[in-house]
C-alpha positions in Angstrom: -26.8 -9.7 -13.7 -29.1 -6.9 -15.0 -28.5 -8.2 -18.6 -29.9 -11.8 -17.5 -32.8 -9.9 -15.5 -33.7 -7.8 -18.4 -33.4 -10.5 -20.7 -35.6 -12.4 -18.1 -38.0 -9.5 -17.7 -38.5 -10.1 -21.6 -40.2 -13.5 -21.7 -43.6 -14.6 -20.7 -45.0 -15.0 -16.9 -45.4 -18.6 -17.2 -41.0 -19.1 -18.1 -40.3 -16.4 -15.1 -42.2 -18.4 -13.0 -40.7 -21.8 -14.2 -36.7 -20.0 -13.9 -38.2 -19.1 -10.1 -38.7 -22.1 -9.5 -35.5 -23.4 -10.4 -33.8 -21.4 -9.3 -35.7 -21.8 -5.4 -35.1 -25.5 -6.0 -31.3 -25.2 -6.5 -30.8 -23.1 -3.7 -33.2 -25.2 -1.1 -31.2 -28.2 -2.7 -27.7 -27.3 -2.2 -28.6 -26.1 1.8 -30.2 -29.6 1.7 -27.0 -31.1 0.5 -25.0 -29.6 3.5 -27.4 -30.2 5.9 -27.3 -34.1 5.1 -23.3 -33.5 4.9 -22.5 -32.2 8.4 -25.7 -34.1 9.9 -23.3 -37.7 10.4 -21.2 -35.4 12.4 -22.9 -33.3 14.4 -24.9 -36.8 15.3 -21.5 -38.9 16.2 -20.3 -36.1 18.2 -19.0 -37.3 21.8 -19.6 -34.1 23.3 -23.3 -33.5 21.9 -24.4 -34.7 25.1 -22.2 -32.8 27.3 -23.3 -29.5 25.7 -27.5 -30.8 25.8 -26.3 -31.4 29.7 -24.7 -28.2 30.3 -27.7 -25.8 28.7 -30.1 -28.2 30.8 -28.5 -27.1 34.2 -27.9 -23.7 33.1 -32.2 -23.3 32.2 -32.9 -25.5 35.5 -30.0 -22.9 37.5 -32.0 -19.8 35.4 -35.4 -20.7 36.7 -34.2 -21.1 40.2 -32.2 -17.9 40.8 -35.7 -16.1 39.2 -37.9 -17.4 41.6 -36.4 -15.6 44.3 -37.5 -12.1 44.4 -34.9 -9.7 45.9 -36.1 -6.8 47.9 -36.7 -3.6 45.7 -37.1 -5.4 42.7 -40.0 -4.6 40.4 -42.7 -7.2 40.4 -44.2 -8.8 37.0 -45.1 -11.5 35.2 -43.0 -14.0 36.0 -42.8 -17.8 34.2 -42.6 -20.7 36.3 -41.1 -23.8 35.9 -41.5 -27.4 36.8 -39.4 -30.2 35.7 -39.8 -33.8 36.1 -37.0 -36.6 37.6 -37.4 -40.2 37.1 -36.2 -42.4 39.8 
């Protein structure tokens, strides 16, 4: 690896730039590639919605219990949150 940076190192700003750049493209292209590859599955998942479910009542559960203040505790800035049902 040092040889090829030396080597590199050696040429003229314009080729390092162009060897950057291919070497950025190959990278961003191959975590491309296995993005697209695992995207069919994480898509035809039958538990995706159990787990988008499940983090839903644990935020809505969250928000409730820190509403309530407790007596001693300390108070701030506190973040309140409303959600929506459709009926």
């Amino acid at each position: 690896m040092k040889k090829y940076l030396a080597h590199i190192k050696q040429k003229a700003p314009h080729e390092r730039r162009q060897v950057a750049m291919r070497i950025a493209g190959s990278i961003t292209a191959v975590i491309f590639v296995g993005w697209v590859a695992t995207l069919g599955v994480r898509l035809a998942s039958p538990n995706a919605n159990v787990v988008q479910q499940t983090s839903t009542f644990t935020s809505q559960l969250a928000s409730v219990v820190s509403a309530f203040k407790l007596p001693g505790q300390a108070t701030g800035n506190t973040l309140q949150v409303a959600s929506t049902t459709n009926f």
